[in-house]
N, C-alpha and C positions, 0 to 999 in steps of 0.2 A: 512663677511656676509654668506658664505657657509657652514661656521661651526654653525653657529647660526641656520640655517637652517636642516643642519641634526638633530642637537638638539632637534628641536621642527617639527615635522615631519608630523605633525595633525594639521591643520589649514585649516580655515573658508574664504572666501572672501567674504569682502563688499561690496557692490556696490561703484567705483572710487577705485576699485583693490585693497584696502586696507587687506591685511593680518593681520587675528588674530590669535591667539593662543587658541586651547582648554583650559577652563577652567579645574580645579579639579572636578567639578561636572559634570561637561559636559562628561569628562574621566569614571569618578565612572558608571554614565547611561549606557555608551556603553558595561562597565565589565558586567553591571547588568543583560542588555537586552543579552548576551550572555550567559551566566548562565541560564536562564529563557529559551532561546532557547533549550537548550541543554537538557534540563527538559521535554521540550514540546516533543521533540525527546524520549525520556526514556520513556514517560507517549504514545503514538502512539504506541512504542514496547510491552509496558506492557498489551495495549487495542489487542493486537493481540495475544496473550498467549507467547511471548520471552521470553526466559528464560535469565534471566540480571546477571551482577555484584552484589551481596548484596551491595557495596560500589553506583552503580549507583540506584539502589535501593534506598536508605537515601538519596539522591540529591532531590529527588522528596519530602521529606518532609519538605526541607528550602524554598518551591516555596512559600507559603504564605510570610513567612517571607521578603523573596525578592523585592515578588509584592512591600510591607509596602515600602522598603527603595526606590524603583522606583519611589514611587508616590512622598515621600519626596524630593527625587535626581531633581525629574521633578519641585516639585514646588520653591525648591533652586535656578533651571536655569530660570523659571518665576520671580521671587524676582529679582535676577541680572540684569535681561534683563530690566525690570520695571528701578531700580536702575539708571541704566547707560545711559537708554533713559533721564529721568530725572536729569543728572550733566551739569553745564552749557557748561564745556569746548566741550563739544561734538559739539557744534551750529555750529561750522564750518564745523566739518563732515557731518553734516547732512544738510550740503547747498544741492539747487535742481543741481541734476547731471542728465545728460542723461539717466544714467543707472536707475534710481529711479522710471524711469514710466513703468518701467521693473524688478521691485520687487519682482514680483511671483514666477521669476525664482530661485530667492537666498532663500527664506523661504523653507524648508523640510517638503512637503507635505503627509500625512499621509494617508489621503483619500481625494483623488485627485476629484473621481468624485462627492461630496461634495462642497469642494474648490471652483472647475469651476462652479459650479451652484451660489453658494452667489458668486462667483467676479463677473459673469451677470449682477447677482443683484445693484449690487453696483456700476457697469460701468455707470448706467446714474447720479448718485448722484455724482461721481465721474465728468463729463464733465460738469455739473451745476457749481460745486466748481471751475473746473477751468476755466469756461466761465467768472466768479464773480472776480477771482484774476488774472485774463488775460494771461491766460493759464499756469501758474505757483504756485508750491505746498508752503505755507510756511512751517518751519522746524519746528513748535505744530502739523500741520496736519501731515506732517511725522512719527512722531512721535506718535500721535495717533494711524495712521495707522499701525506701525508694532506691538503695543501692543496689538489690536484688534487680528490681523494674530497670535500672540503669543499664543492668549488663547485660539483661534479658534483650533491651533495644539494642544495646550496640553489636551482639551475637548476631540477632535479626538483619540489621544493617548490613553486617559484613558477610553474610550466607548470601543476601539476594543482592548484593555488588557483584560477591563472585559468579554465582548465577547468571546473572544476566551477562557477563563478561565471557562465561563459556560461549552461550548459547548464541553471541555477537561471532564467535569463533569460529563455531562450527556451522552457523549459517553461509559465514565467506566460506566455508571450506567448501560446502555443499554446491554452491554457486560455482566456485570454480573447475569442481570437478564434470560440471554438467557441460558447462562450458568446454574443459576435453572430451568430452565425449562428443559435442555436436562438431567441435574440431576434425577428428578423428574418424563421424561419419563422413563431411563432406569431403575430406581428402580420397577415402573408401570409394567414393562414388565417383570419384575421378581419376579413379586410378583404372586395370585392365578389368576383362572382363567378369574374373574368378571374384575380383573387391567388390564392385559392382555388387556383383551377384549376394555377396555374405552384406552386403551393407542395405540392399533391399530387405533382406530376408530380419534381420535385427529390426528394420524397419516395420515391420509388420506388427499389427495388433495394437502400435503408439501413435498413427498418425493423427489423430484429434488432438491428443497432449502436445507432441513437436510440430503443430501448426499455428498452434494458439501461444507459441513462445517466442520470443526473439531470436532465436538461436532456432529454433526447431525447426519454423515457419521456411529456412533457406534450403534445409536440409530435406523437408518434401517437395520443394520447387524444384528443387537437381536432379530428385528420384524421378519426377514424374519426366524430366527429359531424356534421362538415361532409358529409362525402365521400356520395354516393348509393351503393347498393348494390352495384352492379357495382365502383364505382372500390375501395371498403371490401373486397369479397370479393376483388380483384389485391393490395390490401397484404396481408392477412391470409394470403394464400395462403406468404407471406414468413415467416411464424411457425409455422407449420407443424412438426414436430417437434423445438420449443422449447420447449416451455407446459410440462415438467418444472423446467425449468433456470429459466425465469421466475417459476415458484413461488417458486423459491428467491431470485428476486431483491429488495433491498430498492425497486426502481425499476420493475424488467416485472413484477412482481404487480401493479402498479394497471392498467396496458395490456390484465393477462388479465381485470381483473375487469370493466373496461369492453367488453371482448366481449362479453362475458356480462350485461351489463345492456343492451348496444344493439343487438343484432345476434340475427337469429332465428334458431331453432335449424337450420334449413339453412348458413348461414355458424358457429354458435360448438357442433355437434357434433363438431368435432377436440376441441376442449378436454376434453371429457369423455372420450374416446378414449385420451387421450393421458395421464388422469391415471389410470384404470384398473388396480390391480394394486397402487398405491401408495399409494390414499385414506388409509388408517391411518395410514401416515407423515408426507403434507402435513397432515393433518388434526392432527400435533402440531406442526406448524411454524408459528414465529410469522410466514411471510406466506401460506404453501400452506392454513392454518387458514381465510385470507379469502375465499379463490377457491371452496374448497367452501362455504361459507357463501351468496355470492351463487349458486353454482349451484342450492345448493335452495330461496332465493328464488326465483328468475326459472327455476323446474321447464322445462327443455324437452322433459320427456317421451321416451318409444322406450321401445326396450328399455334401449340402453346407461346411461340414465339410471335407470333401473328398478337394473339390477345396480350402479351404481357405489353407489348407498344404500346395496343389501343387504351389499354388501362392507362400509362403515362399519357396520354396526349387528352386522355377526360381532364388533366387539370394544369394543360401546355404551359398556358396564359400565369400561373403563380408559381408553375417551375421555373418560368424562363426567367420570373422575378426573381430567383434567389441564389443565394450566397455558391452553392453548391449545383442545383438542381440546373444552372444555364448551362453546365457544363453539358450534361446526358440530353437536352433538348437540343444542343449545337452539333452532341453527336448523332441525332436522329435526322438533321438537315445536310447531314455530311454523309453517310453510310445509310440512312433507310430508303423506302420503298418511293411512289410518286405517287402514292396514297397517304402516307404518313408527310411526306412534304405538305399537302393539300391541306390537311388536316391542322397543321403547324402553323401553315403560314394565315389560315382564317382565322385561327385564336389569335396571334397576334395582333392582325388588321382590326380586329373588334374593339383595339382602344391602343391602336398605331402612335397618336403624339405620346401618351406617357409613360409608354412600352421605349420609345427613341429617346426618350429624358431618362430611363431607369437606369441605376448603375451596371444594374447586371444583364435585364433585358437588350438592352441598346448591343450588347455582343451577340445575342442573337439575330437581332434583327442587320446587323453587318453581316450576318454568316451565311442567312437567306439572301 
């Protein structure tokens, strides 16, 4: 019995404990529906620009095909199930057992909250029936009833395959239409003055959303070079208690840094404002590391620019320690003041040998 058992290692119980063994098609479905998963998974990656396997790539084109044998495979284990409710010898299995007035539990529900609504339904036609045969089901009704439940699942199935199958559809659709359109702006914007102009002007009111996108984030990088000042200072006014959140982004980090290299400090003094309180933090951040970097390139001077330094240099000695943070302290030995040098270079000396042993410090202290 134990070896018969590891043998067959996939199995169903019936109601009165009875063990069955997976069919062949019942196996074929399960390869199927994994395969089709695994698809579903590739076509999400594809919808996000992932650069895939070419071999995972051609998976995605057997997905119809699949679908086809799924539907087949499904209506194969319908046919059987039909089948086998209807052989005689079964009569005695399908005597009424305790567990049969607890059938819900054994049928693999697909859309459950579906289900529970028609079983409501059915619960009073259900105590009629057995008010009439004195509270006991004969083995036709039984058997009715799991055929009904059968087609009910396999309906269920095939509604939210297709479903989900649009809605894979029309997401690439979505995706690629967006994709022409940031196509169609950037060309806009490099074209004569009149495109220019109509591509600024559609530009307006979205530049938070096409900053924060892959596609978008180039598309406000081009406007703010094309654009003259005034039009530059109406978008920018749009990003305005963002330039946190942008830090963090893998896409509006290059949007803030190009502020900051194109725009004078009257137009790109929010940025500094705005990052004020948290320099230590972006400053270990592998994009918020960038944007302080080109800030103390492109110095634009005041005060707030003055304290947003001193704020980094309160904790030189654990930036210059890190992964990130030796970058923006290499640019403050390169492009700041000979105050801010001062300042740098005594956090270091305060524990000089294991600052010149550190992997990331020891580039600082080269750069001094």
């Amino acid at each position: 019995d134990q070896q018969q058992q590891q043998q067959q290692p996939f199995a169903f119980e019936r109601p009165g404990g009875v063990q069955s063994p997976l069919t062949a098609a019942q196996k074929e479905k399960m390869k199927l529906r994994k395969k089709l998963r695994e698809i579903q998974k590739i076509e999400s990656l594809v919808a996000v620009g992932e650069k895939l396997d070419p071999l995972q790539v051609q998976k995605m084109k057997k997905k119809d095909e699949l679908v086809v044998q799924l539907g087949r495979i499904e209506q194969t284990i319908v046919d059987e199930t039909r089948s086998n409710a209807e052989e005689p010898q079964l009569t005695e299995s399908l005597a009424v057992m305790p567990g049969d007035r607890n059938l819900v539990q054994v049928v693999p529900i697909w859309n459950a909250a579906e289900f529970h609504e028609e079983w409501s339904q059915l619960q009073p036609q259900q105590s009629q029936q057995q008010q009439t045969t004195g509270g006991k089901k004969s083995a036709t009704i039984l058997r009715r009833d799991r055929r009904k439940r059968a087609e009910r699942n396999y309906s269920a199935v095939r509604t939210n395959s297709l479903t989900r199958r649009e809605s894979t559809v029309e997401c690439n659709a979505a995706s690629s239409s967006a994709v022409d359109r940031i196509g169609t702006l950037l060309d806009r914007l490099q074209g004569d003055a009149a495109e220019r102009r109509e591509a600024l002007n559609a530009l307006r009111g979205s530049v938070v959303k096409q900053a924060f996108s892959a596609g978008g984030c180039r598309a406000v990088q081009q406007a703010l070079q094309v654009a003259d000042l005034e039009t530059a200072f109406e978008l920018l006014a749009e990003l305005h208690g963002h330039v946190r959140a942008a830090a963090e982004s893998p896409h509006a980090n290059y949007v803030v840094q190009k502020i900051v290299e194109l725009m004078p400090p009257s137009h790109s003094s929010f940025v500094v404002n705005e990052l004020k309180g948290a320099c230590a933090y972006f400053a270990q951040h592998c994009y918020g590391c960038r944007i302080l970097c080109r800030l103390v390139e492109h110095s634009i001077g005041g005060d707030a620019f003055t304290e947003l330094v001193s704020e980094l240099l309160v904790d030189a000695l654990s930036l210059s320690r890190h992964q990130f943070g030796h970058y923006v302290m290499q640019s403050v030995l390169e492009h700041g003041s000979q105050e801010h040098h001062k300042q740098l270079v005594a956090a270091l000396c305060s524990d000089i040998r294991q600052s010149a042993q550190h992997r990331w410090a020891s580039h600082v202290i080269e750069k001094a």
